[in-house]
N, C-alpha and C positions, 0 to 999 in steps of 0.2 A: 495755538491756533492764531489766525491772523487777526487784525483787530477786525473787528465785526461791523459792515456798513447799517448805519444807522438813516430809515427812511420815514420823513414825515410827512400824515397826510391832513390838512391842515381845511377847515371849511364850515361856517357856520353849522349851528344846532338842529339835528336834523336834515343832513343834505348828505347821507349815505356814506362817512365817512369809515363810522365802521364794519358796515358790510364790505367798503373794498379796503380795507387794512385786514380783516380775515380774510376776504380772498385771497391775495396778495401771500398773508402768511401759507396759506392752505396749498396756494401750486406753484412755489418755488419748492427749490431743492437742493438741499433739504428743510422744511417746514422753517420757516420765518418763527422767530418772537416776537410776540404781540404785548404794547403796552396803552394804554389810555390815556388818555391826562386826565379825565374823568377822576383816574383813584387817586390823585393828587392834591384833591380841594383839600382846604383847611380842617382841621377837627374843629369841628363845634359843641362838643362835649360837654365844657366848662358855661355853654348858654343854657339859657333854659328854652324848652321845646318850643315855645311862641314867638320868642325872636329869633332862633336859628331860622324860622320860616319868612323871617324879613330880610335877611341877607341876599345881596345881591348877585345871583351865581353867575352871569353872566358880564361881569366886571373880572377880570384878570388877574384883580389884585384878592380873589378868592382863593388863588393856586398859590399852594409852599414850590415855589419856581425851583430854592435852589435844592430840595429835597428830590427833584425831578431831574435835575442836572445831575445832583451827585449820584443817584442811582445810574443815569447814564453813563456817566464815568466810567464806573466801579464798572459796567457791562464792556465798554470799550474796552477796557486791562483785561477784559478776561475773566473777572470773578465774578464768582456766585453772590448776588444779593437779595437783601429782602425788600420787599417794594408793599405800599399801603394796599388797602382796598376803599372802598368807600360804600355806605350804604347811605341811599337817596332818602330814602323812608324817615330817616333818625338823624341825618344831617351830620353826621360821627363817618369815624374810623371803623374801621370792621375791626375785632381784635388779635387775627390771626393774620399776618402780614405775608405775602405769597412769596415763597421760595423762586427766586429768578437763576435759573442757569445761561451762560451766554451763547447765542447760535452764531453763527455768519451773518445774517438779518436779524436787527431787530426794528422792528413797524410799529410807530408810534404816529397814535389818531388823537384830533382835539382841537378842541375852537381857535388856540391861540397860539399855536407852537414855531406859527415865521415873525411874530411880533419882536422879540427879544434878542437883539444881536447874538449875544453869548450862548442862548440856546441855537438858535438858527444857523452858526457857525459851524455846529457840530452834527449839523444831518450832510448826509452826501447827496442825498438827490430827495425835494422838497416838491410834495403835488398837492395842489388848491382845490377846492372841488367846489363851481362854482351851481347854485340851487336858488329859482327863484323862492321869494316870499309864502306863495299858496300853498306849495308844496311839502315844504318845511313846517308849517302850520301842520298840514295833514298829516305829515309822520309823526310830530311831536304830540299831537293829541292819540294818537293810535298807541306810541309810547308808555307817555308818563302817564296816563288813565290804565293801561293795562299791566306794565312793570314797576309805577313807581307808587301805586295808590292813590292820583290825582282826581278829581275830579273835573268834568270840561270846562265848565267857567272858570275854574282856577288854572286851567291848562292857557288858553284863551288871554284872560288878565295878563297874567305872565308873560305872554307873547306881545302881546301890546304895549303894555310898560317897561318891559326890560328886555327881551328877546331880541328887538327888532332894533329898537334903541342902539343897543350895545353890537348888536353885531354891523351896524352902519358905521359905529365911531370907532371900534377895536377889528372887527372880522375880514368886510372886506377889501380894505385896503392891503390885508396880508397877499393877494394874486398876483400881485406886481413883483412880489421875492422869491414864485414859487420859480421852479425849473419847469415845470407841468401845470398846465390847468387844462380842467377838465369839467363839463357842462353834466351837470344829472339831468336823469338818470347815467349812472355810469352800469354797462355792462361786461360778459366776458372780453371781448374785444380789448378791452379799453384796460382792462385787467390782463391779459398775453400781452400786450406791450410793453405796460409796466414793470411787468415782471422780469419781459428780454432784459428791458433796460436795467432794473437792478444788478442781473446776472452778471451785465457785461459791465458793471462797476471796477 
């Protein structure tokens, strides 16, 4: 197969990044691979449960970068690999690593993915997704209280000390590297163009 175009969609916490990386995979064709940087944080395993919940997740230097390159690699050549999971809840690795086979597309979402030359080099077409403060607020509590066992004052905290912090100093200045930016909400529209455009990669 040819080597497989690699597209990232890159956009603070919260601001619809992976709604439109599934869409994206969903109505090209054939079906996009879909990857997160999300399963890429550090295993926390070796902490004990108290301090894994003071790590700072929204700092960069949370992510094994080149565990996220080599997987992309090894998808560029062609091969089948295995790639982490991560669960939020436990702050750990999931212990069952997900079977990756290569497609034509692979669509990779996450906070930080135009920051790092070496990674950023290796997508072919890079979109930003830009989302004000309020709104990201709203979705991250609708989130992490619902999927990750949060509570809203600890959702809240979060967002005030480190969320908002870190996505001003590390986030948005990634827009400037995208090839595409793009204002949330993003809808189908905004998704059929995207798409052309991968196609015509």
């Amino acid at each position: 197969m040819k080597r497989p175009k690699l597209v990232a969609v890159a956009g603070g916490s919260a601001s619809g990044k992976t709604w439109l990386a599934d869409r994206l995979a969903e109505v090209l064709n054939p079906p996009a691979l879909r990857l997160a940087l999300d399963d890429f944080y550090r295993d926390l395993s070796h902490l004990a449960p108290a301090r894994r919940g003071r790590v700072n997740f929204d700092h960069p230097r949370a992510i094994d970068w080149s565990l996220l390159e080599e997987v992309l690699d090894e998808l560029t050549r062609g091969r089948t690999v295995a790639a982490p999971g991560y669960d939020f809840a436990t702050h750990c690795r999931r212990p069952d690593p997900r079977r990756l086979v290569p497609r034509s597309v692979v669509v990779v979402e996450g906070l930080w993915l135009l920051r790092r030359p070496t990674l950023r080099a290796r997508f072919d077409l890079k979109v930003f997704l830009r989302c004000d403060a309020a709104l990201r607020l709203e979705r991250r509590l609708a989130r992490d209280v619902r999927e990750r066992g949060r509570s809203e004052e600890s959702v809240r905290h979060q967002f005030e000390t480190q969320v908002e912090p870190m996505h001003a100093r590390f986030v948005e200045s990634q827009a400037h590297r995208a090839d595409v930016v793009l204002d949330a909400p993003v809808g189908e529209r905004e998704v059929a163009r995207l798409a052309a455009r991968i196609t015509a990669l």
